[in-house]
C-alpha positions as CSV (number, residue, x, y, z in Angstrom):
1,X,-5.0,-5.3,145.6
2,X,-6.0,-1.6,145.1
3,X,-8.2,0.3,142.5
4,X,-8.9,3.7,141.4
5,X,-12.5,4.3,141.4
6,X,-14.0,6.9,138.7
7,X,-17.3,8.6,139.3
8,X,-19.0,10.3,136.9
9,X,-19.5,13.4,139.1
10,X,-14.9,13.7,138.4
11,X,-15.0,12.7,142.5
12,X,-12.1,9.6,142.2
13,X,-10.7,8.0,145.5
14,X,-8.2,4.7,145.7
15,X,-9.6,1.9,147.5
16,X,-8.5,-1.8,148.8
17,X,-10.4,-4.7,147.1
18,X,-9.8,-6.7,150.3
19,X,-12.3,-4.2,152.5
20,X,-14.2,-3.2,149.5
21,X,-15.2,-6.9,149.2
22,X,-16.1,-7.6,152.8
23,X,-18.0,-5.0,152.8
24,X,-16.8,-1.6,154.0
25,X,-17.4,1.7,152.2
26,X,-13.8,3.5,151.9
27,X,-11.2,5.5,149.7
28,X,-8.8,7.7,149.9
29,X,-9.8,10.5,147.7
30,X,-7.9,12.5,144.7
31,X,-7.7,15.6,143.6
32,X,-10.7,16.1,141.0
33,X,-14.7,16.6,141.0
34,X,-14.1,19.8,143.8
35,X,-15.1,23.2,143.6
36,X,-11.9,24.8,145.1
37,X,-9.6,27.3,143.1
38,X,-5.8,26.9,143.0
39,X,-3.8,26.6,144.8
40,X,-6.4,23.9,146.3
41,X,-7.4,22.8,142.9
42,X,-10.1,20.6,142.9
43,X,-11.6,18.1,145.8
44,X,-9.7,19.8,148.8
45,X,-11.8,18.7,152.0
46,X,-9.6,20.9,154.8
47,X,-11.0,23.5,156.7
48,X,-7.5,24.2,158.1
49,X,-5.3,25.2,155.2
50,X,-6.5,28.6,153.8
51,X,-9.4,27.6,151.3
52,X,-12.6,29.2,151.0
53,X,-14.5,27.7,153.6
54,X,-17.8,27.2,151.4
55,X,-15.8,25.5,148.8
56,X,-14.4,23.2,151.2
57,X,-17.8,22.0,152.6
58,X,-19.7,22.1,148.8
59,X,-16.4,19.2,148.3
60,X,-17.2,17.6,151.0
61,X,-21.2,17.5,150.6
62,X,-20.0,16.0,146.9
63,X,-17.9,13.4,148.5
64,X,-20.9,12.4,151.2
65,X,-22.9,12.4,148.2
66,X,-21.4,10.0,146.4
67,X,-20.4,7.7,149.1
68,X,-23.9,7.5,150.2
69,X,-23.3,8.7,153.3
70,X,-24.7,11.9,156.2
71,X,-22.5,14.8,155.5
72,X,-23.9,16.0,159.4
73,X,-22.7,13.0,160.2
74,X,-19.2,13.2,159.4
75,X,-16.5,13.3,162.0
76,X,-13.1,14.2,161.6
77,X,-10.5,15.5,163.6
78,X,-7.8,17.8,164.4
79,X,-4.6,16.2,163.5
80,X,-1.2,16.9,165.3
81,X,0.8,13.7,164.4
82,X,0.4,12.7,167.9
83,X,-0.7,9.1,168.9
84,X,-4.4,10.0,170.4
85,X,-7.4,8.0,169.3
86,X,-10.9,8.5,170.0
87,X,-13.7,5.8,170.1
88,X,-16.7,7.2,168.2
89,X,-19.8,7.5,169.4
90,X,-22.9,9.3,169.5
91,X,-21.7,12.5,171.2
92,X,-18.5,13.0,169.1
93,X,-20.8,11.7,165.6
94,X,-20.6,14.8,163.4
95,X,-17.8,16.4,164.9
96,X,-15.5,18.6,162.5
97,X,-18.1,18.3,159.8
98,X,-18.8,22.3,159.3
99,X,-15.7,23.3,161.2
100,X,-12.3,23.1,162.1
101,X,-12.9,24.5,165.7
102,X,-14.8,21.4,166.9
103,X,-13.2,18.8,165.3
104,X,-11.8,16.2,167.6
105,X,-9.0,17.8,169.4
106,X,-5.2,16.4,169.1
107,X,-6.4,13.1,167.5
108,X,-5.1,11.2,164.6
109,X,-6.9,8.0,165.1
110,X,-11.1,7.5,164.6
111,X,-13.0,4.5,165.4
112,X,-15.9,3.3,165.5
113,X,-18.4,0.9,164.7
114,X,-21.8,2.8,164.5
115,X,-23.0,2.3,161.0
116,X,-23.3,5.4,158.6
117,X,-20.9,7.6,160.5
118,X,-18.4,8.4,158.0
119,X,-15.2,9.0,159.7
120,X,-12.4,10.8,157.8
121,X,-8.8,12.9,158.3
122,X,-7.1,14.6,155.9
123,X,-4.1,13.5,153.6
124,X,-1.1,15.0,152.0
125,X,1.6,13.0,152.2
126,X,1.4,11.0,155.3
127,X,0.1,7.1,155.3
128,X,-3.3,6.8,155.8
129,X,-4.1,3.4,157.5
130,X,-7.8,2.5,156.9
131,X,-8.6,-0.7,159.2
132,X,-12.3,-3.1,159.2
133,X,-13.4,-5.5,161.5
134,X,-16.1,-7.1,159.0
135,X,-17.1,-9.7,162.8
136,X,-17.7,-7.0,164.9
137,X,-18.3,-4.8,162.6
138,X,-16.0,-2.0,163.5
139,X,-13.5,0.4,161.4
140,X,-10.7,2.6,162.1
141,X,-8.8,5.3,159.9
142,X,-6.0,6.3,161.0
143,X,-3.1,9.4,160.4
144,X,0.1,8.6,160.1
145,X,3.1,10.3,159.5
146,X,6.9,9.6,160.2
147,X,5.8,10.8,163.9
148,X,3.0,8.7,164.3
149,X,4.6,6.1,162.6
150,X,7.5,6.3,165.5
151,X,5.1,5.9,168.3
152,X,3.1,2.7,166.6
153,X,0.2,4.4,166.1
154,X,-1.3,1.7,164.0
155,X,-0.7,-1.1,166.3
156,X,-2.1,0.8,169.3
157,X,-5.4,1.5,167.5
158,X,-5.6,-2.7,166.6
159,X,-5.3,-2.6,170.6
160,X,-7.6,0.1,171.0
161,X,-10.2,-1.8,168.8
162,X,-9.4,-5.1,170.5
163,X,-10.5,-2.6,173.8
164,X,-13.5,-1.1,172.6
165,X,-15.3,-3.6,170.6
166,X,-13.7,-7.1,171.2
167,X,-11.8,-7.0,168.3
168,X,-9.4,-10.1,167.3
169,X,-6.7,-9.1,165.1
170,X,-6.8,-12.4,163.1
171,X,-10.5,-10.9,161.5
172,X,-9.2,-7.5,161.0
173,X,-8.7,-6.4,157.0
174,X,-6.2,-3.0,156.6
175,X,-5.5,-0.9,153.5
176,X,-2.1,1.5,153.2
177,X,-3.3,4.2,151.0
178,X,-1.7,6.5,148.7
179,X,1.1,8.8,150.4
180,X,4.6,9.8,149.9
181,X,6.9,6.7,148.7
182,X,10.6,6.1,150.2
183,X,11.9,7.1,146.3
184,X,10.6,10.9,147.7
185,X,10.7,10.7,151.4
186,X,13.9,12.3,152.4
187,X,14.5,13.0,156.1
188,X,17.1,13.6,158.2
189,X,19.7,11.4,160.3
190,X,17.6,12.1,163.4
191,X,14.4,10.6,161.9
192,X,15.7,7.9,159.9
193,X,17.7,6.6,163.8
194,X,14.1,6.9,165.5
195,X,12.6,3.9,162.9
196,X,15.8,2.6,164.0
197,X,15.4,2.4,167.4
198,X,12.5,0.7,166.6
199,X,14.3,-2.4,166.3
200,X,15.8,-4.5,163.2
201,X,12.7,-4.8,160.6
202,X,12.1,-1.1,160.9
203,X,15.2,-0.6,161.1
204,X,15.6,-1.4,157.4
205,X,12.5,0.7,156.6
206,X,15.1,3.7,157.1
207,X,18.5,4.0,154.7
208,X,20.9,6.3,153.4
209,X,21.9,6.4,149.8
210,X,25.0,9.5,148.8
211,X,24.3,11.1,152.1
212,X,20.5,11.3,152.0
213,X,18.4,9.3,154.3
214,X,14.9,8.2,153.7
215,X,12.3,6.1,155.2
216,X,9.2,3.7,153.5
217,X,6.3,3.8,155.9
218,X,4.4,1.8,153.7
219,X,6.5,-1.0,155.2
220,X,7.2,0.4,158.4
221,X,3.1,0.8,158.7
222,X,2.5,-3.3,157.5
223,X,4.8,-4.2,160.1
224,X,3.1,-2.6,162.6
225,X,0.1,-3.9,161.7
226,X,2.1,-7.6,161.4
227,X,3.0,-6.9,164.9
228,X,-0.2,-6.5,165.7
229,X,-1.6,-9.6,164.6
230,X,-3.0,-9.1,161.3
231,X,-2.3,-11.8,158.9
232,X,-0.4,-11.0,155.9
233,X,-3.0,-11.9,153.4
234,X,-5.0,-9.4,155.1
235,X,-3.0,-6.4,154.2
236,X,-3.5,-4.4,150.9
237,X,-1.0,-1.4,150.7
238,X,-0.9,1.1,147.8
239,X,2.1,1.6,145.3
240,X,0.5,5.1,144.3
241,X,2.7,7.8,145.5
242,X,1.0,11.2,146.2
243,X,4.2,13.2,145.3
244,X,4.9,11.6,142.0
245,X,0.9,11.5,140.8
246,X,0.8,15.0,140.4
247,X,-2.5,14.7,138.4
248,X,-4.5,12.8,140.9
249,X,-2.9,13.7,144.5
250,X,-1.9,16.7,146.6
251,X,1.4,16.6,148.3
252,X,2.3,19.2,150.7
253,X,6.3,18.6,150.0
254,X,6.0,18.7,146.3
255,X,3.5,21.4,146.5
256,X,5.4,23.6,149.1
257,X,3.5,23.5,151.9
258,X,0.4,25.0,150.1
259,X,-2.2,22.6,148.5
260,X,-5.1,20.7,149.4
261,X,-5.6,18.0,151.5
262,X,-7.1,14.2,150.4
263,X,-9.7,12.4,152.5
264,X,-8.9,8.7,153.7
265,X,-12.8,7.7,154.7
266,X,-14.8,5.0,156.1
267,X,-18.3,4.4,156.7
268,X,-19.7,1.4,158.0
Protein backbone atom coordinates (compact mmCIF):
# COMPACT_ATOMS: atom_id res chain seq x y z
CA UNK A 1 0.00 0.00 0.00
CA UNK A 2 0.83 3.68 -0.61
CA UNK A 3 -0.17 7.04 0.96
CA UNK A 4 -0.07 10.60 0.27
CA UNK A 5 1.33 12.36 3.17
CA UNK A 6 0.18 16.20 3.92
CA UNK A 7 2.26 18.52 5.89
CA UNK A 8 1.19 21.49 7.10
CA UNK A 9 4.15 23.51 5.77
CA UNK A 10 2.06 22.41 1.76
CA UNK A 11 5.45 20.04 1.48
CA UNK A 12 3.38 16.45 0.38
CA UNK A 13 5.41 13.35 -0.86
CA UNK A 14 3.84 9.57 -1.57
CA UNK A 15 5.19 7.04 0.49
CA UNK A 16 4.96 2.97 0.83
CA UNK A 17 3.31 1.80 4.13
CA UNK A 18 5.44 -1.38 3.81
CA UNK A 19 9.04 0.73 4.49
CA UNK A 20 7.25 3.40 6.37
CA UNK A 21 6.32 0.64 8.85
CA UNK A 22 9.66 -0.97 9.25
CA UNK A 23 11.05 1.92 9.76
CA UNK A 24 12.59 3.94 6.99
CA UNK A 25 12.05 7.66 6.41
CA UNK A 26 11.01 8.08 2.51
CA UNK A 27 8.67 9.71 -0.19
CA UNK A 28 8.64 10.76 -3.28
CA UNK A 29 7.74 14.37 -3.21
CA UNK A 30 4.98 16.56 -5.18
CA UNK A 31 4.71 19.58 -6.46
CA UNK A 32 3.58 22.06 -3.51
CA UNK A 33 5.10 23.85 -0.24
CA UNK A 34 8.19 25.26 -2.74
CA UNK A 35 9.30 28.66 -3.30
CA UNK A 36 9.99 28.33 -7.13
CA UNK A 37 8.05 30.47 -9.82
CA UNK A 38 6.52 28.84 -12.97
CA UNK A 39 7.45 27.19 -14.95
CA UNK A 40 8.92 25.21 -11.78
CA UNK A 41 5.97 25.89 -9.74
CA UNK A 42 6.26 24.97 -6.41
CA UNK A 43 8.75 22.18 -4.64
CA UNK A 44 11.17 21.83 -7.66
CA UNK A 45 14.54 20.35 -5.99
CA UNK A 46 16.90 20.39 -9.39
CA UNK A 47 19.69 22.36 -9.72
CA UNK A 48 20.05 21.26 -13.37
CA UNK A 49 16.88 22.45 -15.09
CA UNK A 50 17.02 26.34 -15.29
CA UNK A 51 15.49 27.47 -11.85
CA UNK A 52 16.69 30.00 -9.65
CA UNK A 53 19.30 28.37 -7.86
CA UNK A 54 18.34 29.87 -4.34
CA UNK A 55 14.88 28.81 -4.83
CA UNK A 56 15.89 25.46 -5.49
CA UNK A 57 18.00 25.02 -2.25
CA UNK A 58 15.33 27.23 0.04
CA UNK A 59 12.96 23.80 -1.36
CA UNK A 60 15.24 21.68 -0.54
CA UNK A 61 16.21 23.13 3.10
CA UNK A 62 12.04 22.86 3.44
CA UNK A 63 12.05 19.24 2.48
CA UNK A 64 15.22 18.42 4.90
CA UNK A 65 13.29 20.28 7.30
CA UNK A 66 10.45 18.36 7.46
CA UNK A 67 11.88 14.99 7.05
CA UNK A 68 14.08 15.62 9.88
CA UNK A 69 17.00 15.23 8.24
CA UNK A 70 20.91 17.35 7.42
CA UNK A 71 20.35 19.33 4.36
CA UNK A 72 24.63 19.39 4.33
CA UNK A 73 24.17 16.01 4.44
CA UNK A 74 22.26 15.34 1.45
CA UNK A 75 23.67 13.47 -1.49
CA UNK A 76 22.41 13.19 -4.79
CA UNK A 77 23.64 12.64 -8.05
CA UNK A 78 24.04 13.41 -11.63
CA UNK A 79 21.70 11.26 -13.52
CA UNK A 80 22.32 10.08 -17.14
CA UNK A 81 19.99 7.01 -17.28
CA UNK A 82 23.00 4.83 -17.25
CA UNK A 83 23.27 1.80 -14.86
CA UNK A 84 26.16 3.23 -12.35
CA UNK A 85 25.67 2.99 -8.55
CA UNK A 86 27.68 4.41 -5.89
CA UNK A 87 27.98 2.97 -2.25
CA UNK A 88 27.67 5.94 0.06
CA UNK A 89 29.94 6.75 2.39
CA UNK A 90 31.62 9.38 4.32
CA UNK A 91 33.57 10.98 1.53
CA UNK A 92 30.67 11.14 -1.06
CA UNK A 93 28.01 12.18 2.18
CA UNK A 94 26.72 15.61 1.10
CA UNK A 95 27.57 15.44 -2.31
CA UNK A 96 25.23 17.43 -4.80
CA UNK A 97 23.64 19.14 -1.91
CA UNK A 98 24.47 23.03 -2.95
CA UNK A 99 25.41 22.03 -6.44
CA UNK A 100 24.97 20.34 -9.54
CA UNK A 101 28.83 20.42 -10.36
CA UNK A 102 29.70 17.88 -7.58
CA UNK A 103 27.02 15.77 -7.55
CA UNK A 104 27.86 12.12 -8.06
CA UNK A 105 28.98 11.87 -11.58
CA UNK A 106 27.03 9.52 -14.23
CA UNK A 107 25.02 7.68 -11.38
CA UNK A 108 21.55 6.76 -11.10
CA UNK A 109 21.77 4.48 -8.19
CA UNK A 110 22.57 5.64 -4.21
CA UNK A 111 23.18 3.44 -1.35
CA UNK A 112 23.92 3.39 1.66
CA UNK A 113 23.46 2.42 5.08
CA UNK A 114 24.94 5.39 7.28
CA UNK A 115 22.12 6.69 9.24
CA UNK A 116 20.84 10.37 8.67
CA UNK A 117 22.33 10.74 5.17
CA UNK A 118 19.44 11.46 3.11
CA UNK A 119 20.01 10.19 -0.29
CA UNK A 120 17.80 11.52 -3.15
CA UNK A 121 17.60 11.94 -7.29
CA UNK A 122 15.31 13.69 -9.03
CA UNK A 123 11.89 12.66 -10.75
CA UNK A 124 9.83 13.55 -13.68
CA UNK A 125 8.54 10.85 -15.17
CA UNK A 126 10.83 7.95 -14.77
CA UNK A 127 10.25 5.13 -11.87
CA UNK A 128 11.79 5.76 -8.89
CA UNK A 129 12.73 2.51 -7.12
CA UNK A 130 13.18 3.22 -3.30
CA UNK A 131 14.68 -0.16 -1.69
CA UNK A 132 15.28 -0.95 2.62
CA UNK A 133 17.11 -3.51 4.19
CA UNK A 134 15.39 -3.03 7.73
CA UNK A 135 18.43 -6.36 9.03
CA UNK A 136 21.25 -4.59 7.95
CA UNK A 137 20.00 -1.63 7.94
CA UNK A 138 20.77 -0.33 4.50
CA UNK A 139 18.64 1.67 1.68
CA UNK A 140 18.89 2.30 -1.87
CA UNK A 141 16.94 4.80 -4.23
CA UNK A 142 17.27 4.29 -7.42
CA UNK A 143 16.57 6.22 -11.17
CA UNK A 144 14.92 4.53 -13.57
CA UNK A 145 13.82 5.20 -16.76
CA UNK A 146 13.01 2.99 -19.91
CA UNK A 147 17.04 2.93 -20.26
CA UNK A 148 17.82 1.97 -16.96
CA UNK A 149 15.01 -0.20 -16.91
CA UNK A 150 16.63 -2.03 -20.07
CA UNK A 151 19.91 -2.63 -18.39
CA UNK A 152 18.20 -4.13 -14.90
CA UNK A 153 19.25 -1.42 -12.98
CA UNK A 154 17.07 -2.41 -10.06
CA UNK A 155 18.20 -5.97 -9.85
CA UNK A 156 21.94 -4.97 -10.05
CA UNK A 157 21.63 -2.55 -7.10
CA UNK A 158 19.77 -5.71 -4.96
CA UNK A 159 23.28 -7.34 -6.03
CA UNK A 160 25.15 -4.38 -5.29
CA UNK A 161 23.56 -4.27 -1.76
CA UNK A 162 23.94 -8.02 -1.35
CA UNK A 163 27.97 -6.81 -2.11
CA UNK A 164 28.24 -4.01 0.05
CA UNK A 165 26.44 -4.74 3.21
CA UNK A 166 25.53 -8.53 3.14
CA UNK A 167 22.26 -7.97 2.11
CA UNK A 168 19.74 -11.09 1.53
CA UNK A 169 17.08 -10.25 -0.80
CA UNK A 170 14.40 -12.29 1.19
CA UNK A 171 14.69 -9.07 4.05
CA UNK A 172 14.64 -6.45 1.52
CA UNK A 173 11.22 -4.12 1.42
CA UNK A 174 10.92 -1.94 -2.25
CA UNK A 175 8.48 0.84 -3.10
CA UNK A 176 7.66 1.82 -7.06
CA UNK A 177 6.79 5.44 -6.81
CA UNK A 178 4.73 7.73 -8.70
CA UNK A 179 5.94 8.08 -12.51
CA UNK A 180 4.58 7.97 -15.94
CA UNK A 181 1.81 4.99 -16.35
CA UNK A 182 1.80 2.63 -19.59
CA UNK A 183 -1.87 4.55 -20.42
CA UNK A 184 0.79 7.72 -21.26
CA UNK A 185 4.07 6.01 -21.96
CA UNK A 186 4.29 5.92 -25.65
CA UNK A 187 7.55 4.93 -27.22
CA UNK A 188 8.74 3.70 -30.19
CA UNK A 189 9.09 0.14 -31.91
CA UNK A 190 12.82 0.23 -31.02
CA UNK A 191 12.18 0.65 -27.24
CA UNK A 192 9.23 -1.35 -26.85
CA UNK A 193 11.66 -4.66 -28.83
CA UNK A 194 14.52 -3.83 -26.13
CA UNK A 195 11.87 -4.86 -22.94
CA UNK A 196 11.43 -7.50 -25.39
CA UNK A 197 14.60 -8.84 -25.73
CA UNK A 198 14.41 -9.02 -22.21
CA UNK A 199 12.65 -12.17 -22.30
CA UNK A 200 8.86 -13.28 -22.13
CA UNK A 201 7.46 -11.48 -18.70
CA UNK A 202 8.91 -8.17 -19.86
CA UNK A 203 8.12 -8.94 -22.89
CA UNK A 204 4.52 -8.26 -22.09
CA UNK A 205 5.37 -5.14 -20.18
CA UNK A 206 5.77 -3.63 -23.91
CA UNK A 207 2.56 -3.62 -26.51
CA UNK A 208 1.09 -2.01 -29.34
CA UNK A 209 -2.44 -0.81 -29.58
CA UNK A 210 -3.58 1.13 -33.33
CA UNK A 211 0.06 1.47 -34.11
CA UNK A 212 1.34 2.96 -30.89
CA UNK A 213 3.65 1.15 -28.65
CA UNK A 214 3.98 1.58 -24.98
CA UNK A 215 5.66 0.07 -22.05
CA UNK A 216 4.57 -0.21 -17.99
CA UNK A 217 7.74 -0.10 -16.01
CA UNK A 218 5.89 -0.25 -13.00
CA UNK A 219 5.78 -4.03 -13.89
CA UNK A 220 8.83 -4.30 -15.74
CA UNK A 221 10.59 -2.62 -12.41
CA UNK A 222 8.61 -5.43 -9.83
CA UNK A 223 9.91 -8.07 -12.00
CA UNK A 224 13.20 -7.09 -11.70
CA UNK A 225 13.06 -6.83 -8.30
CA UNK A 226 11.12 -10.56 -8.39
CA UNK A 227 14.08 -11.64 -10.21
CA UNK A 228 16.05 -10.50 -7.78
CA UNK A 229 14.72 -12.25 -5.00
CA UNK A 230 12.35 -10.04 -3.26
CA UNK A 231 9.24 -11.62 -2.22
CA UNK A 232 6.14 -10.50 -3.57
CA UNK A 233 4.48 -9.35 -0.46
CA UNK A 234 7.42 -7.23 -0.08
CA UNK A 235 6.75 -4.99 -3.07
CA UNK A 236 4.47 -1.82 -2.78
CA UNK A 237 4.22 0.02 -6.23
CA UNK A 238 2.28 3.20 -6.92
CA UNK A 239 -0.93 3.56 -9.16
CA UNK A 240 -0.33 7.48 -9.07
CA UNK A 241 0.74 8.58 -12.53
CA UNK A 242 2.85 11.80 -12.67
CA UNK A 243 1.48 12.80 -16.10
CA UNK A 244 -2.11 12.46 -15.35
CA UNK A 245 -1.85 14.18 -11.58
CA UNK A 246 -1.24 17.33 -12.95
CA UNK A 247 -2.01 19.06 -9.57
CA UNK A 248 0.44 17.15 -7.50
CA UNK A 249 3.35 15.96 -10.01
CA UNK A 250 5.74 17.39 -12.60
CA UNK A 251 6.03 15.53 -15.84
CA UNK A 252 8.57 16.47 -18.21
CA UNK A 253 6.43 14.82 -21.35
CA UNK A 254 3.23 16.49 -20.38
CA UNK A 255 4.97 19.60 -19.36
CA UNK A 256 7.25 19.82 -22.58
CA UNK A 257 10.40 19.32 -21.38
CA UNK A 258 10.27 22.30 -19.01
CA UNK A 259 9.12 21.74 -15.33
CA UNK A 260 10.42 20.78 -12.21
CA UNK A 261 11.78 17.89 -10.95
CA UNK A 262 10.24 15.56 -7.74
CA UNK A 263 12.54 14.01 -5.14
CA UNK A 264 12.36 10.23 -4.39
CA UNK A 265 14.35 10.28 -0.74
CA UNK A 266 15.55 8.09 1.82
CA UNK A 267 17.17 8.53 5.06
CA UNK A 268 17.98 5.97 7.38
Amino acid sequence: MTKWIEHSNGICWEESTLLKDAGLRHGVTGKSGGVSEAPYTSLNLALHVGDNVKDVLENRRRLCATVGCSLAKLTMAEQTHEDHIVAVGPAEAGCGAGSYADALAHTDALMTNLPGVPLMLCIADCVPVIVYDPVKKACAVIHDGWRGTVQRLAAKTIFAMRLAYGSQPQDLLAYVGPSISRAHYEVSEDTAMAFRRLGPQYGACAGEKDGVWSVDLWQANRLLLLEAGLAPQHIDVTESCAFAEDGKFYSYRRDGGHTGRMGAFAVI
